[in-house]
Structures are given as C-alpha cells and as structure tokens.
VEXSETI-450497 format. One record per residue: residue number from 1; residue in one letter; x, y, z of N, C-alpha, C, CB in turn. Coordinates in steps of 0.05 Angstrom, whole numbers. Atoms other than C-alpha are relative to their C-alpha. Glycine has a CB too. Layout:
N
<r NUM; 'A'; <X; Y; Z>; <X; Y; Z>; <X; Y; Z>; <X; Y; Z>>
...
// end
This chain:
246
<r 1; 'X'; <-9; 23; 15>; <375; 276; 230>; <24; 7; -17>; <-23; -11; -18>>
<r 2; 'X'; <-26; -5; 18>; <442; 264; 197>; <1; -19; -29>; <28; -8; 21>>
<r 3; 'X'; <-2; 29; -1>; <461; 228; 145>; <32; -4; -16>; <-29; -15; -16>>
<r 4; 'X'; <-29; 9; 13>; <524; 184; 104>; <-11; -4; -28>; <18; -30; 14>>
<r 5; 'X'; <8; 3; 22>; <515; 187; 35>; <28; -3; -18>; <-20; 22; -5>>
<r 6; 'X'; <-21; 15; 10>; <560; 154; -22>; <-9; -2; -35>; <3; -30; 18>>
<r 7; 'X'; <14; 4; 24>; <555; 149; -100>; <18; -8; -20>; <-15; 23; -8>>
<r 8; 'X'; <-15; 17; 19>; <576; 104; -156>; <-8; 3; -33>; <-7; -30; 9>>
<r 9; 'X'; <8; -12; 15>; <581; 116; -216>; <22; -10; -23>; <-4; 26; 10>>
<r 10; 'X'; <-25; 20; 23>; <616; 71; -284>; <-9; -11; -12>; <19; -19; 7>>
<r 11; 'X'; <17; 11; 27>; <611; 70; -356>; <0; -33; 1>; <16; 12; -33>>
<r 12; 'X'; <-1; 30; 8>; <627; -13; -350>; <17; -11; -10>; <-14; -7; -13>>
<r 13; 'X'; <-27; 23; 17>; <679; -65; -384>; <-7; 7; -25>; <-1; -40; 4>>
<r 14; 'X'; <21; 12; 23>; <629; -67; -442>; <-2; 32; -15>; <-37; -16; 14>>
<r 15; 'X'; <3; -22; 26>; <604; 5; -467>; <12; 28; 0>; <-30; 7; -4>>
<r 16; 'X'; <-20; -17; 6>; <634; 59; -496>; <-16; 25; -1>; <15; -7; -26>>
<r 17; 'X'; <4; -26; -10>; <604; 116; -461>; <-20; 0; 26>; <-11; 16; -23>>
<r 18; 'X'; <25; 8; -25>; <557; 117; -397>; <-26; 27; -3>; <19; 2; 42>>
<r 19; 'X'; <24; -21; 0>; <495; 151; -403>; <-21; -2; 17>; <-12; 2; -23>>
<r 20; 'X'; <10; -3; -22>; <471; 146; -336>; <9; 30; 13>; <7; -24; 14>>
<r 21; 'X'; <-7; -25; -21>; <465; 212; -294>; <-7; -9; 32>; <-21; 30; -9>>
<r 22; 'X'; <17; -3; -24>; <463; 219; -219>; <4; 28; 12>; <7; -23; 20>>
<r 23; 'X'; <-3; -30; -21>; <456; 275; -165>; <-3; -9; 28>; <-28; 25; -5>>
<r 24; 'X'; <8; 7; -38>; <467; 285; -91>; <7; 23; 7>; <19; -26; 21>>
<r 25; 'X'; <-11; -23; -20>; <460; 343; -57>; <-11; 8; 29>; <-3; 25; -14>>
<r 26; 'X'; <1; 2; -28>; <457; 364; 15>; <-5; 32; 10>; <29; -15; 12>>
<r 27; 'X'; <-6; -15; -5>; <434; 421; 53>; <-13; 12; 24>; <2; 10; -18>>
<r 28; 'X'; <8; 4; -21>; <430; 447; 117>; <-21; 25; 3>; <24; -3; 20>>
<r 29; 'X'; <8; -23; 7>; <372; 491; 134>; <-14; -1; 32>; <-18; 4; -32>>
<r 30; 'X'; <14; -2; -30>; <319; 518; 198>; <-7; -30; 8>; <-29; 20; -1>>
<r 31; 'X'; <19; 26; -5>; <281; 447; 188>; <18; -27; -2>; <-27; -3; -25>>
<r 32; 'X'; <-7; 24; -4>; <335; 408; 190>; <16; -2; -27>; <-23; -22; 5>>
<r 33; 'X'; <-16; 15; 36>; <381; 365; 124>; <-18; 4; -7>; <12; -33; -11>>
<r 34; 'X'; <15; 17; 15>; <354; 354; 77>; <15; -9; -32>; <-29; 15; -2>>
<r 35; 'X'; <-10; 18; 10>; <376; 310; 26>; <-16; 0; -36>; <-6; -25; 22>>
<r 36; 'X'; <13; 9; 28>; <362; 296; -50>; <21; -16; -12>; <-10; 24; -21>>
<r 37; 'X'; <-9; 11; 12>; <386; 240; -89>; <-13; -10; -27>; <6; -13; 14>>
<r 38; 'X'; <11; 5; 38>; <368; 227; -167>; <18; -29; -17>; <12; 38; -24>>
<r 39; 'X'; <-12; 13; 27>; <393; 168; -220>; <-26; 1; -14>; <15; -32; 2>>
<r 40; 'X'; <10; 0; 29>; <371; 181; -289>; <19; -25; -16>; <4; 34; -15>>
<r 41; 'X'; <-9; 15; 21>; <387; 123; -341>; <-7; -1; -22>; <2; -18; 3>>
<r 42; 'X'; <10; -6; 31>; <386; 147; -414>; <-1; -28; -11>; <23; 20; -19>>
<r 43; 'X'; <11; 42; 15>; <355; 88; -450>; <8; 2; -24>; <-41; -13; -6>>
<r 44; 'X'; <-24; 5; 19>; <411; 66; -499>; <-17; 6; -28>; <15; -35; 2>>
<r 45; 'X'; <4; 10; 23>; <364; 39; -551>; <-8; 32; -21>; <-24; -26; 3>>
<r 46; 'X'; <6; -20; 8>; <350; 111; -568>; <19; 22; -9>; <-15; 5; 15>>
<r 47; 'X'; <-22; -18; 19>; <391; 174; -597>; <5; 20; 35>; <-19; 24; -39>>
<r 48; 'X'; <-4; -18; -29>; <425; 216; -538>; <-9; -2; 29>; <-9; 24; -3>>
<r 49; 'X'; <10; 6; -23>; <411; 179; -479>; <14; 10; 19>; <-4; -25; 4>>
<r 50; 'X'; <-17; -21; -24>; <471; 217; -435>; <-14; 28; 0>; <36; 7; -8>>
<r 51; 'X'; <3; -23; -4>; <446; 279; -459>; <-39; 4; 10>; <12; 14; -29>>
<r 52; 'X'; <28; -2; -8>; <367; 267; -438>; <13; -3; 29>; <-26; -24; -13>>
<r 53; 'X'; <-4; 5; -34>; <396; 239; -362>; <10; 33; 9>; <29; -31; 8>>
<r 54; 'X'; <-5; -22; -11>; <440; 296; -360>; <-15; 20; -2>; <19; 7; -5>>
<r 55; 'X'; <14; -15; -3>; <392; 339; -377>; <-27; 5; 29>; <-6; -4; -23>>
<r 56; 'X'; <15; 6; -27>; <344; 316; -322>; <11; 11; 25>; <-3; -28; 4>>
<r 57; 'X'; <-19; -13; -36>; <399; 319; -265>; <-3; 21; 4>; <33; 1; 5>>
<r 58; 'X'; <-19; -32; -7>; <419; 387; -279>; <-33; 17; 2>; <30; 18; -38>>
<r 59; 'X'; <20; -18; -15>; <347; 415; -279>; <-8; -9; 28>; <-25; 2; -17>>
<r 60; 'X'; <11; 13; -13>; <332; 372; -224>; <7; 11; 22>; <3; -22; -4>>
<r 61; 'X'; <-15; -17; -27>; <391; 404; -171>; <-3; 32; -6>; <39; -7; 2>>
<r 62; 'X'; <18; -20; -8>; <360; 469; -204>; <-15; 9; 16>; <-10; 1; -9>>
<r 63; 'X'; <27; -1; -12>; <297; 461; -175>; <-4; -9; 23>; <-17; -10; -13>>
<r 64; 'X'; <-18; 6; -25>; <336; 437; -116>; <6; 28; 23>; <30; -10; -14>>
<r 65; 'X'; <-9; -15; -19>; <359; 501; -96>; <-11; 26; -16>; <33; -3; 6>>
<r 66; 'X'; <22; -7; 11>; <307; 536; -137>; <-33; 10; 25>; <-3; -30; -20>>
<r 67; 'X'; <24; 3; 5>; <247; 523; -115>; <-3; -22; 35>; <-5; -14; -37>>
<r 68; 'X'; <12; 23; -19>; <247; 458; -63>; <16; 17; 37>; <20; -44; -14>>
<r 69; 'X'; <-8; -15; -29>; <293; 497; -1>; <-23; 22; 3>; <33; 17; 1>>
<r 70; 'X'; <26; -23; -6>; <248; 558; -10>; <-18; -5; 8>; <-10; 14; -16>>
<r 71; 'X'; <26; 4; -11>; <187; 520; 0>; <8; -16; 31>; <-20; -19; -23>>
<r 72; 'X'; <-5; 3; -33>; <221; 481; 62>; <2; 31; 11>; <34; -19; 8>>
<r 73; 'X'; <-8; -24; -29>; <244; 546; 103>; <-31; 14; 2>; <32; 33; -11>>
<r 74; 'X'; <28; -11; 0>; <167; 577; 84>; <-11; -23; 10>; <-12; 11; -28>>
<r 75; 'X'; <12; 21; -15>; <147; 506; 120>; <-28; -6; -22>; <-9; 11; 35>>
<r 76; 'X'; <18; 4; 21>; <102; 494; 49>; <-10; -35; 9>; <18; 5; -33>>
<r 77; 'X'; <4; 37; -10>; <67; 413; 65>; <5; -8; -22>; <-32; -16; 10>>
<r 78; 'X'; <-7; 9; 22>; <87; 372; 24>; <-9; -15; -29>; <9; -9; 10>>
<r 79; 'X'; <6; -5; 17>; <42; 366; -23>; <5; 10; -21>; <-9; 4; 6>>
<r 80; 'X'; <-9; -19; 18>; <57; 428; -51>; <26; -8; -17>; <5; 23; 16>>
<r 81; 'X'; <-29; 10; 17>; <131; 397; -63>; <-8; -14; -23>; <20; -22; 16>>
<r 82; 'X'; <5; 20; 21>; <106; 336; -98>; <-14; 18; -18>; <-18; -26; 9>>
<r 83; 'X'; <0; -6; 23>; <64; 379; -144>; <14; 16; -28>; <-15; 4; 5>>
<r 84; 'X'; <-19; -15; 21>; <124; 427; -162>; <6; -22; -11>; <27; 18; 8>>
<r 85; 'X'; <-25; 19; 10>; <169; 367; -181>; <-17; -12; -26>; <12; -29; 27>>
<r 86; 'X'; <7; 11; 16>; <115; 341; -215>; <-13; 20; -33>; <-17; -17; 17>>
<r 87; 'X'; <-1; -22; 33>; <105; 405; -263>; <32; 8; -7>; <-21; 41; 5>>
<r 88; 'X'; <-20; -2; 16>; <176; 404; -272>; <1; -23; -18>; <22; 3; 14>>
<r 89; 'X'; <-10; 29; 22>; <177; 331; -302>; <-21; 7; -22>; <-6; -40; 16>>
<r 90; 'X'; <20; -11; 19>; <108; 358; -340>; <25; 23; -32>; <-27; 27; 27>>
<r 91; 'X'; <-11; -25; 16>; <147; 420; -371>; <35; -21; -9>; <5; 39; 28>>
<r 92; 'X'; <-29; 11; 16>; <221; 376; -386>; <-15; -14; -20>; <26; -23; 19>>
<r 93; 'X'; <8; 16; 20>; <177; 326; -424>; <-9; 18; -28>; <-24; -18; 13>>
<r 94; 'X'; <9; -17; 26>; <143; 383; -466>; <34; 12; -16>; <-23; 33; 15>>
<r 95; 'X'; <-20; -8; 19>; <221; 410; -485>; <17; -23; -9>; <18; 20; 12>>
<r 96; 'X'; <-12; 32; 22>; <242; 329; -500>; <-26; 6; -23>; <-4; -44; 22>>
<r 97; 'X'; <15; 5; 25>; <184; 335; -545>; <11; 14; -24>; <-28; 8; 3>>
<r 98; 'X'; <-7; -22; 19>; <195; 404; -576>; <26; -5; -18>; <5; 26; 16>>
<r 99; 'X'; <-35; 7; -1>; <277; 386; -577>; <-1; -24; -24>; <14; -15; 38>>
<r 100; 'X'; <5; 26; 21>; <253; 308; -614>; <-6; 14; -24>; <-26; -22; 8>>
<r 101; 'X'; <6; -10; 26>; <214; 340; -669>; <11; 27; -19>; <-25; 5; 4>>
<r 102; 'X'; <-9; -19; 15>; <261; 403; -685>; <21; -16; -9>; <5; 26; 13>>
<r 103; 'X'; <-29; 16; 6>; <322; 351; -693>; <-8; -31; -9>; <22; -1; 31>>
<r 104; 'X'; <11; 23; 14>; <275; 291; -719>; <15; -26; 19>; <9; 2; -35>>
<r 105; 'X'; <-7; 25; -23>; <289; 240; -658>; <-7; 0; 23>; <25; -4; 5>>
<r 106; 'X'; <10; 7; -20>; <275; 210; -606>; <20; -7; 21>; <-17; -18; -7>>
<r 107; 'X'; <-22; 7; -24>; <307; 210; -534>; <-16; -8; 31>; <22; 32; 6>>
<r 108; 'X'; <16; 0; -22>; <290; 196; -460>; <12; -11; 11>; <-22; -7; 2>>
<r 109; 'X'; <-21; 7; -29>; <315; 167; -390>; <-24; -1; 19>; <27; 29; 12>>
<r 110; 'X'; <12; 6; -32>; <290; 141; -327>; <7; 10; 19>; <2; -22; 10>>
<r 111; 'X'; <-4; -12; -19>; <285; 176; -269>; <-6; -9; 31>; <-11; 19; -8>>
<r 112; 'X'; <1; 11; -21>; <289; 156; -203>; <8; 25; 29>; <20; -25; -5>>
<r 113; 'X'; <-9; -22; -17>; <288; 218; -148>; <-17; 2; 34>; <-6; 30; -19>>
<r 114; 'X'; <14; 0; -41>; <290; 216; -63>; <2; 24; 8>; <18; -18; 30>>
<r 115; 'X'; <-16; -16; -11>; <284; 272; -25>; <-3; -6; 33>; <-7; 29; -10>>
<r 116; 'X'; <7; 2; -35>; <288; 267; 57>; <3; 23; 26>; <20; -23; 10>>
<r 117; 'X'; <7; -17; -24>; <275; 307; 108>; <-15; 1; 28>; <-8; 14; -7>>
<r 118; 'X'; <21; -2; -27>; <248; 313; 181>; <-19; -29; 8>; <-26; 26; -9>>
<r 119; 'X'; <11; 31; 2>; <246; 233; 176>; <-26; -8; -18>; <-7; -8; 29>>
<r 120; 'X'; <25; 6; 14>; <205; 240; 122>; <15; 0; -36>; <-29; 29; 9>>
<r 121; 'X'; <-4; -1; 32>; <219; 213; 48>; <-18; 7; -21>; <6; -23; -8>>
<r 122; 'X'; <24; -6; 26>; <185; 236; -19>; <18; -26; -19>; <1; 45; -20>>
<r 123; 'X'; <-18; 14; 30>; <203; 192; -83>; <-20; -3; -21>; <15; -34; 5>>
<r 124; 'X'; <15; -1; 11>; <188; 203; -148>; <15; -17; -24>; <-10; 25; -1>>
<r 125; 'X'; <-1; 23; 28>; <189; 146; -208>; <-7; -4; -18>; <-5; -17; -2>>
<r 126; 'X'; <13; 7; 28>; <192; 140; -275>; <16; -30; -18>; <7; 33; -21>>
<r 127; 'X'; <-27; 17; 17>; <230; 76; -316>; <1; -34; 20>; <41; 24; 6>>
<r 128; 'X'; <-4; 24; -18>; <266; 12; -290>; <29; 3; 17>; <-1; -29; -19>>
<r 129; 'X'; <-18; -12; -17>; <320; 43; -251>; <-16; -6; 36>; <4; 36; -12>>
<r 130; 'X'; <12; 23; -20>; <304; 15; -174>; <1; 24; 22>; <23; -34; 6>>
<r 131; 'X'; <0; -7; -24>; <299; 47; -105>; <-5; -19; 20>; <-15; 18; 1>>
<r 132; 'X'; <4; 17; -15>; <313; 4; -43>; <5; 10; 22>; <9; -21; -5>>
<r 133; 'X'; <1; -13; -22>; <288; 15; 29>; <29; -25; 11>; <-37; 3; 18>>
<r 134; 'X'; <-20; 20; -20>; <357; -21; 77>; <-6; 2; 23>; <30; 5; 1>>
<r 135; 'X'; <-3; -5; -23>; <348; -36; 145>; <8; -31; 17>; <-26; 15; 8>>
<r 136; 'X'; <-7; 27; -16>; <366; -99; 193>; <-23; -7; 18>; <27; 2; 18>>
<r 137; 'X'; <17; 2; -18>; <318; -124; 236>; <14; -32; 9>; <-33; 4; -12>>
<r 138; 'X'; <-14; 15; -17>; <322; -183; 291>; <-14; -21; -1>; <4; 10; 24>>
<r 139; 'X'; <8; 25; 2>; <306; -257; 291>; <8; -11; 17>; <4; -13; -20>>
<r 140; 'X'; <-19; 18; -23>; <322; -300; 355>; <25; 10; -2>; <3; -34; -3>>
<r 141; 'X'; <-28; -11; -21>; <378; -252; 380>; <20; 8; -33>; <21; -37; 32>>
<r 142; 'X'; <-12; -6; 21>; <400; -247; 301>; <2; 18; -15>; <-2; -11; -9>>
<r 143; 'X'; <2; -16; 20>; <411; -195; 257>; <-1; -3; -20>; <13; 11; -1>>
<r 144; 'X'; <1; 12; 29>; <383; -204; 186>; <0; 37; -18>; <-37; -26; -5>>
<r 145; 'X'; <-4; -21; 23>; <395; -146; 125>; <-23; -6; -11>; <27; -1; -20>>
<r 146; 'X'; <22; -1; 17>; <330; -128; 92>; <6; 8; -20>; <-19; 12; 6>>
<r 147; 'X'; <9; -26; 24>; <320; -94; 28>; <-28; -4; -2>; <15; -3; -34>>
<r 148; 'X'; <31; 5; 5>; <244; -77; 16>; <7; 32; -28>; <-31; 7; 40>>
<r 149; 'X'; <6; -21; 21>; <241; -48; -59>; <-25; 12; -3>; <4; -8; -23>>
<r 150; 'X'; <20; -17; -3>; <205; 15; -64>; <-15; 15; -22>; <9; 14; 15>>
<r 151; 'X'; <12; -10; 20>; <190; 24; -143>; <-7; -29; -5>; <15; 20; -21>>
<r 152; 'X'; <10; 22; 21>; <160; -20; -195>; <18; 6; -27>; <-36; 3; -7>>
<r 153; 'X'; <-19; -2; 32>; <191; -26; -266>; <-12; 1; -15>; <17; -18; -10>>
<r 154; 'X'; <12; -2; 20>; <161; 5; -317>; <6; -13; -36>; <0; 23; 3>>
<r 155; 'X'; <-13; 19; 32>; <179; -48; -381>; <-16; -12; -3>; <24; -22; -2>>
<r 156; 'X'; <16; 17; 13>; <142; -81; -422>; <26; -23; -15>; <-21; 19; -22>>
<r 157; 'X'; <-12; 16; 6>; <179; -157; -445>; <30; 13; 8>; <-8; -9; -26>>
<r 158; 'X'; <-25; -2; -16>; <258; -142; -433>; <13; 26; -9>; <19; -26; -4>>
<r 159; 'X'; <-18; -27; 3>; <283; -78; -455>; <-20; 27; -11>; <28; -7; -26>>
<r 160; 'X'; <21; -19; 5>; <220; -38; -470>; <-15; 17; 23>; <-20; -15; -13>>
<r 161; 'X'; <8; -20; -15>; <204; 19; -426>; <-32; 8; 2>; <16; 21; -10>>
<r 162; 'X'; <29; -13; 12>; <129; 37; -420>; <-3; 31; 14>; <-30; -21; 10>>
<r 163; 'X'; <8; -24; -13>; <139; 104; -377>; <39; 2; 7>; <-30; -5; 32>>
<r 164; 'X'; <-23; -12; -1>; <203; 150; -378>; <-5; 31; -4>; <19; -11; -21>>
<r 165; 'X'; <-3; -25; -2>; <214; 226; -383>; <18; 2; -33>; <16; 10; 31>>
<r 166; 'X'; <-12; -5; 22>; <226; 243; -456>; <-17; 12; -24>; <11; -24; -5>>
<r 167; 'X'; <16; -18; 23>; <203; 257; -526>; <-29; -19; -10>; <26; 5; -33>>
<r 168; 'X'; <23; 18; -1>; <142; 217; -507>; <-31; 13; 12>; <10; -24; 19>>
<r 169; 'X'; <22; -20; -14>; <60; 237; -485>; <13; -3; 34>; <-39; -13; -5>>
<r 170; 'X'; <-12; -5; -32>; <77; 264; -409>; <-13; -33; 11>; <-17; 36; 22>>
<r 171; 'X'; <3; 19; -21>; <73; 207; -361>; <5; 8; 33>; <18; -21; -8>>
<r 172; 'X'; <-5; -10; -21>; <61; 226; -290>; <21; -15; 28>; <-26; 3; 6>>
<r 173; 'X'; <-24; 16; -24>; <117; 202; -230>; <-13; -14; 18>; <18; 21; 19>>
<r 174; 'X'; <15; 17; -11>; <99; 138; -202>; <4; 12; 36>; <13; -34; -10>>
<r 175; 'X'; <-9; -25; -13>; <103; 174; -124>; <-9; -15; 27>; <-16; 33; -11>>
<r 176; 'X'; <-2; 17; -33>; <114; 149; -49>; <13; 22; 22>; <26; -32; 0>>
<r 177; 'X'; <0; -5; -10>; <116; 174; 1>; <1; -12; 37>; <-11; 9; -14>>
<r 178; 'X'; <-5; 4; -16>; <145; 150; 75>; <19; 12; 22>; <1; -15; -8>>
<r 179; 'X'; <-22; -6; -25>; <183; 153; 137>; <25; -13; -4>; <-9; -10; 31>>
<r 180; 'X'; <-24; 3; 10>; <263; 139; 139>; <11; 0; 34>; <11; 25; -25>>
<r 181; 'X'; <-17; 5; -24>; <282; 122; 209>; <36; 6; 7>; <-6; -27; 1>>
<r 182; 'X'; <-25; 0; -15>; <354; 131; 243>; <14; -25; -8>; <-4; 2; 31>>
<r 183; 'X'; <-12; 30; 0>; <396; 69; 225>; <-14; -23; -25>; <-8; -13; 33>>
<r 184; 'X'; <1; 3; 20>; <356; 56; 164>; <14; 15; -31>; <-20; -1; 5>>
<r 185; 'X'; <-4; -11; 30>; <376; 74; 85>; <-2; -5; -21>; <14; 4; -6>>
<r 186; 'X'; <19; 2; 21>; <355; 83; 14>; <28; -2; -25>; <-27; 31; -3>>
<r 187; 'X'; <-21; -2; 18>; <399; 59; -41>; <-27; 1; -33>; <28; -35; 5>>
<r 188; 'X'; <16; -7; 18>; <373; 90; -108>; <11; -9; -33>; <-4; 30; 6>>
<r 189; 'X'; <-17; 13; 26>; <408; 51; -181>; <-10; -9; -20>; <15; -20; 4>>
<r 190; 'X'; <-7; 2; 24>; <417; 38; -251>; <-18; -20; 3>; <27; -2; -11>>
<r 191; 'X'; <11; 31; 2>; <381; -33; -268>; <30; -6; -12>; <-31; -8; -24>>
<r 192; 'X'; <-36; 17; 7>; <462; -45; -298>; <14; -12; 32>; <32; 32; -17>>
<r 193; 'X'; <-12; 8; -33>; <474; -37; -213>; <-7; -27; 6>; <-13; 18; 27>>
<r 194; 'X'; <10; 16; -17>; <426; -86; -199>; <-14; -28; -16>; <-19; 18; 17>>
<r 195; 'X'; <2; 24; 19>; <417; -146; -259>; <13; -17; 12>; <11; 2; -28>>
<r 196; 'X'; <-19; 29; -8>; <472; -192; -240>; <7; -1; 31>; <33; -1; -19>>
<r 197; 'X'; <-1; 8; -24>; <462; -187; -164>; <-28; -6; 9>; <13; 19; 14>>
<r 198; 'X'; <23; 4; -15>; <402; -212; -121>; <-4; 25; 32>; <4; -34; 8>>
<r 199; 'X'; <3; -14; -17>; <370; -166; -66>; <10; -7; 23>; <-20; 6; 1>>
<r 200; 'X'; <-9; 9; -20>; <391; -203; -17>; <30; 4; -3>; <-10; -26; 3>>
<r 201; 'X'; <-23; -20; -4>; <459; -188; -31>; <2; 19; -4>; <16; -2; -9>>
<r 202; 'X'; <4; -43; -21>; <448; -110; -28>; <-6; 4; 18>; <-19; 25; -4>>
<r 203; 'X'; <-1; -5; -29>; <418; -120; 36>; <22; -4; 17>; <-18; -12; 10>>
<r 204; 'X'; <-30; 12; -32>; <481; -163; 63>; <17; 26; -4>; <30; -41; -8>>
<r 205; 'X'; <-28; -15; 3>; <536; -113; 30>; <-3; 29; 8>; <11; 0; -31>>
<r 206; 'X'; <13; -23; -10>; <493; -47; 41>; <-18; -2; 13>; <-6; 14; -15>>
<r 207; 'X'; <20; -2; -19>; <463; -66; 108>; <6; 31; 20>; <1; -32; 19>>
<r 208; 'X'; <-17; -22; -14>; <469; 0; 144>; <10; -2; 30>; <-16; 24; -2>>
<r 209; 'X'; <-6; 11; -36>; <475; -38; 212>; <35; 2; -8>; <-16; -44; 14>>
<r 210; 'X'; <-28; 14; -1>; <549; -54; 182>; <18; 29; -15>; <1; -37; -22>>
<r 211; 'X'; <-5; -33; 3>; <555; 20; 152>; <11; 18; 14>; <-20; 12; -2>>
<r 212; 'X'; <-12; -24; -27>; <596; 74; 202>; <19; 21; -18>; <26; -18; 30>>
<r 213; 'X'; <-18; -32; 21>; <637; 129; 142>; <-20; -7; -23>; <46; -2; -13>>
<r 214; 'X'; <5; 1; 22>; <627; 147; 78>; <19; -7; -15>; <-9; 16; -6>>
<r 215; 'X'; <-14; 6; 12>; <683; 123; 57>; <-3; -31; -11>; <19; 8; 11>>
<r 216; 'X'; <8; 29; -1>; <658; 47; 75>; <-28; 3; -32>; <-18; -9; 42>>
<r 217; 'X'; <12; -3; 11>; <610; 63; 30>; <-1; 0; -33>; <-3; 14; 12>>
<r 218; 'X'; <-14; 4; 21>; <647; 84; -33>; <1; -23; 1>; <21; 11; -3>>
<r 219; 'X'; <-12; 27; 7>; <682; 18; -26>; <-21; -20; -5>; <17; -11; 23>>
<r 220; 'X'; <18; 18; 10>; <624; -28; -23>; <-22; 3; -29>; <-14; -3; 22>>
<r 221; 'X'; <7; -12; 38>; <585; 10; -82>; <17; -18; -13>; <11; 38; -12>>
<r 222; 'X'; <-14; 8; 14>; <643; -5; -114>; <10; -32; 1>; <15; 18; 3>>
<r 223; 'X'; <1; 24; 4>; <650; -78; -93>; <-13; -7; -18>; <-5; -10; 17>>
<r 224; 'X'; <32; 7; 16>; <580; -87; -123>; <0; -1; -28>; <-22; 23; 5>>
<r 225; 'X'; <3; -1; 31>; <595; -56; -190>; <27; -14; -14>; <-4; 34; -11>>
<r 226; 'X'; <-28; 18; 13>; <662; -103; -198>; <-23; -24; -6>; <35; -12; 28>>
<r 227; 'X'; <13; 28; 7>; <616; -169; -181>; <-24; 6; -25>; <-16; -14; 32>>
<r 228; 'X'; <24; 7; 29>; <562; -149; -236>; <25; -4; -25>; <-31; 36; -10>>
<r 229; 'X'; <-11; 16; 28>; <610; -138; -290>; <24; -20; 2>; <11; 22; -24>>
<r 230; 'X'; <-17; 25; -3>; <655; -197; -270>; <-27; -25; -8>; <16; -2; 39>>
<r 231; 'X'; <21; 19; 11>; <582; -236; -278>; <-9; 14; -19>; <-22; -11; 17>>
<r 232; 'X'; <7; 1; 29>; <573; -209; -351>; <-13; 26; 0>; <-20; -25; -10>>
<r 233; 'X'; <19; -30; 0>; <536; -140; -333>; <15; 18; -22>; <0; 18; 34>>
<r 234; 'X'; <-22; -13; 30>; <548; -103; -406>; <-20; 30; 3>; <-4; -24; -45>>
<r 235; 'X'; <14; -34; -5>; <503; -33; -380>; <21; 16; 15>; <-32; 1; 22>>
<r 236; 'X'; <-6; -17; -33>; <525; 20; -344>; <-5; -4; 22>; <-8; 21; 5>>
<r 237; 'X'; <18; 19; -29>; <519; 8; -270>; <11; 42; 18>; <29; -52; 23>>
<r 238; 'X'; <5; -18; -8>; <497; 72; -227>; <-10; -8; 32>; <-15; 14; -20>>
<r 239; 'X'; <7; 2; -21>; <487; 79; -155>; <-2; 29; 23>; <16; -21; 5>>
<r 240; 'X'; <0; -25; -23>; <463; 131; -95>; <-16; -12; 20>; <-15; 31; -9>>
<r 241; 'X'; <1; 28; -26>; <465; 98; -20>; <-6; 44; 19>; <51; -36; 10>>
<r 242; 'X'; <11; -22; -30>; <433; 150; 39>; <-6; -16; 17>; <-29; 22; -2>>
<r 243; 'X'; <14; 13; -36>; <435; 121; 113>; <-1; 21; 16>; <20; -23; 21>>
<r 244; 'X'; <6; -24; -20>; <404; 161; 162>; <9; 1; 30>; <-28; 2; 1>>
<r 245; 'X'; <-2; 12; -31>; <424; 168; 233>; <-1; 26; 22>; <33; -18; 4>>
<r 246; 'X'; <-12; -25; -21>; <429; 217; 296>; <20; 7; 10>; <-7; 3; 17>>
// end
C-alpha cells in the first residue's frame, strides 16, 4: 500500500497565534508504509495551549520512531501498539500535571492520532478535533463522496471539553480500530477546519475518487480553510488528509 498525504495548517484572519499542532510522518519498512498522522488543538480558553499541542506532537513522532517501527519490524499485534500509545498519553498527562502545579496553571489539547498500515488503521481520541473516513461509492451508475466520521466530541454545551490530554485526572484514548482500503482516505482536523463547512462538503472537495498528487491536495486543504474564514471561522483551522492506494 501507498499512500498521498497533504497537510494544512493556519493561525486564521482572527487570532493572533495558532496553537494547533500537527504531525505526519512516513516510513518505509519490511511490513510495508506505514503512516502516522496527529492534530493536537491547544484549548485557547486555557494558559499555553501551543505549548501543550506542541508538546504532544513532538513526543508523539518520538514514540514514532521510538518505540512504534521497532514493534512493527518485531511483527508485535497490535494490541501491544495501542497499549504503548496509550502509556504514553498516561505518562504526558502525569508531566501536564506535575508542569500545572509547579507553575500554578492549567493547560491541555486535543488529540487526534492515525496510524496505518498493512490496510489496517489504529486511531486514538481525545477532545473535539474530528477524524473522517472518505470514500465514493456508487448509486445508479453515479458516483457519490462519502464522509463517515470516525470520533465523537468530547464537549460538554459549546466550548467545554470533557476529555483532553493535560493538567487534568488521566483520561483514556477514545480508540478504533479498522481497515483503510486502496482508493479510500482519512482526513484528521481542527474543529476551526471543520465549523463553518458541512460534511458533505469534505466529502465533495476531499473525495479521493477526484484526488491523483499531493499537490491537488495542498490546494484543496487550502480551498477549505479560505471558505471557513470567509464564513466567519475566528479559530485556528488545522488539517491532515491520507489516501491510500496501490
């Protein structure tokens, strides 16, 4: 399996700094790509929301090339993956804690992380940051653009978080697990990406039937994050697009 991968990424019209992180890295090994993509979105209302996301990323493509290749090439099941990832998000939350109470504050970020391999996806969720499966399928001789979203949103009423990675009690990664076909792909974003558009337009603009570079790719991202803040979008808007193919 191959794949085209693309990533967006812009503080906005509106605020005056972006404290969204993402990651994408790629690498080729005995078992094949394999793939990881991450957005973290530091949650504003709080103190150092760039520096909690970035903090996340950067351990995250750690434990990337750490920890997650080593257990592919040793052919580890995947199990085993999901429970590293999930004592890394254990152990970051304990040094947001430690970190909150030596500097008297509070920080944190949503996490949103794919990894793929061997036609097989992991994903692990914390926040309201989104993950969406793309694929086309056929109707009387027609081609229609799906999106089927693949998290839930952890908020309580409109800007209240009930589960993030921070200086909060641990919360475990909401956690999925599927297949990723050839000619399907997973766009992974901000909630700033995806407020002022409907799913149905991410499926039309990022259908991967209509997908062939990565350059096409860039560009429509970037369509996407003109039309939100042209319709009023005042967040950061973050995005990471993976189509798979042979």
């Amino acid at each position: 399996m191959k794949y085209l991968t693309g990533v967006y990424w812009e503080r906005g019209s509106v605020a005056d700094r972006n404290e969204d992180s993402v990651a994408l890295l790629q690498v080729l090994t005995a078992r094949g790509r394999v793939v990881m993509a991450a957005v973290c979105d530091g949650m504003g209302g709080l103190t150092q929301g760039e520096a909690a996301s970035g903090y996340v990323t950067r351990r995250l493509q750690e434990w990337f090339y750490e920890s997650l290749i080593r257990a592919v090439r040793k052919k580890k099941p995947y199990w085993v993956v999901r429970r590293s990832l999930d004592r890394l998000v254990y152990h970051m939350q304990e040094q947001f804690l430690a970190y909150g109470k030596k500097e008297n504050l509070r920080l944190g970020t949503t996490m949103t992380v794919l990894l793929v391999w061997e036609k097989t996806y992991l994903l692990w969720h914390l926040g309201d940051s989104r993950a969406y499966r793309l694929s086309g399928r056929k109707v009387r001789g027609q081609l229609f653009a799906e999106a089927v979203r693949m998290t839930c949103d952890h908020v309580y009423g409109r800007n209240r978080l009930t589960k993030c990675v921070g200086s909060f009690d641990y919360e475990r990664p909401d956690f999925r697990m599927g297949t990723l076909q050839a000619g399907q792909a997973v766009l992974l974003c901000s909630d700033g990406f995806r407020h002022c558009v409907m799913e149905e337009e991410l499926a039309d603009v990022l259908s991967p039937e209509r997908i062939t570079d990565e350059e096409q790719i860039t560009r429509r991202l970037r369509e996407i994050g003109n039309a939100c803040m042209k319709r009023g979008e005042r967040d950061n808007l973050s995005a990471v697009y993976v189509k798979a193919f042979q």
